[in-house]
C-alpha positions in Angstrom: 85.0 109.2 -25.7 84.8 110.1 -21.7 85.2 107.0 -19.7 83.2 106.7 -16.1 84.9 103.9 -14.5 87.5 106.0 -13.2 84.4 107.6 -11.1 83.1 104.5 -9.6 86.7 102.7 -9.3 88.2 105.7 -7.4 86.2 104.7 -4.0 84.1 102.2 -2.5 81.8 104.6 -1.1 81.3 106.3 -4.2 80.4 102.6 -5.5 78.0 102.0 -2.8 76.3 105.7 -3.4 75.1 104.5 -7.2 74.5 101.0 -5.9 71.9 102.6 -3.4 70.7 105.7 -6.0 69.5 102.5 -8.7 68.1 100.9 -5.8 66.1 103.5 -4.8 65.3 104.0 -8.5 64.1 100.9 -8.6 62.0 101.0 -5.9 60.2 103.9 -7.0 59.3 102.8 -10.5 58.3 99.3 -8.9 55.9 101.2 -6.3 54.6 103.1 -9.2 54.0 100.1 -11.4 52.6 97.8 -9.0 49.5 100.6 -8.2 49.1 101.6 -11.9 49.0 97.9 -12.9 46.2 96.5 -10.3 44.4 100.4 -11.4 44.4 99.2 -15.2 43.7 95.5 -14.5 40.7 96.8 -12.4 39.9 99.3 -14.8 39.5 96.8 -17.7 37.3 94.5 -15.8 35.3 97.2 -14.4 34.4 97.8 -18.4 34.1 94.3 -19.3 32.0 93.4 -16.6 30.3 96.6 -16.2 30.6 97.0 -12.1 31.9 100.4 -12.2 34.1 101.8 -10.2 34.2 98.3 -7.6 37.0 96.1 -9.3 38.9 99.4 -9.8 38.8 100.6 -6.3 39.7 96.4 -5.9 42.6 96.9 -8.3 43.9 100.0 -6.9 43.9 98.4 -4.0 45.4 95.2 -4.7 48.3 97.4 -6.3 49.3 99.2 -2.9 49.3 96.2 -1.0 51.6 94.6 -3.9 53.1 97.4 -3.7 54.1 97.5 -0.1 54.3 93.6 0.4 57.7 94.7 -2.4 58.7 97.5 -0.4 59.1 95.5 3.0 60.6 92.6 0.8 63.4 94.9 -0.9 64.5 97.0 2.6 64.5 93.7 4.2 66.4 92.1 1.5 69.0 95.2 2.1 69.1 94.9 5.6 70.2 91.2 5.1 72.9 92.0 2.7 73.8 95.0 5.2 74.6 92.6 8.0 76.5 90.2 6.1 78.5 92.7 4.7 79.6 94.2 8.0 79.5 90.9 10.0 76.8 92.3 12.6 74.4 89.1 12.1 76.8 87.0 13.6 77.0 88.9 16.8 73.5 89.6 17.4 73.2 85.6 17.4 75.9 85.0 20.0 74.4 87.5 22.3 
């Protein structure tokens, strides 16, 4: 059986290169998600309610702004944990 820890335990920057590579992966499938979701939930209503094609433009459009509003939350989420890690926050505040 192959082993992988010795390829993330042989350097912090390798570490911090498949820390950001799943982040980034997660990002996208959330993006993706959040637009396809408010496009089905949209899409059902439209055929309930029989308004064709307004609450799936309303869906699709919900689903990019949820989508965004996740994308600004996550980069500045990162930033945050960015400037703790390399103390920068504190001097910024000082200044």
């Amino acid at each position: 059986m192959f082993n992988f820890r010795w390829l993330i335990s042989q350097d912090k920057e390798r570490l911090d290169a498949f820390r950001q590579l799943g982040m980034l992966s997660s990002l996208g499938f959330m993006f993706a998600l959040s637009i396809f979701l408010g496009l089905g939930v949209g899409y059902y209503l439209d055929q309930k309610c029989n308004t064709a094609p307004y609450l799936t433009m309303t869906g699709m459009v919900l689903g990019i702004v949820a989508a965004f509003v996740s994308l600004y939350r996550e980069i500045r989420r990162l930033l945050e944990r960015e400037e703790d890690e390399t103390g920068d926050g504190d001097k910024r505040s000082e200044s």
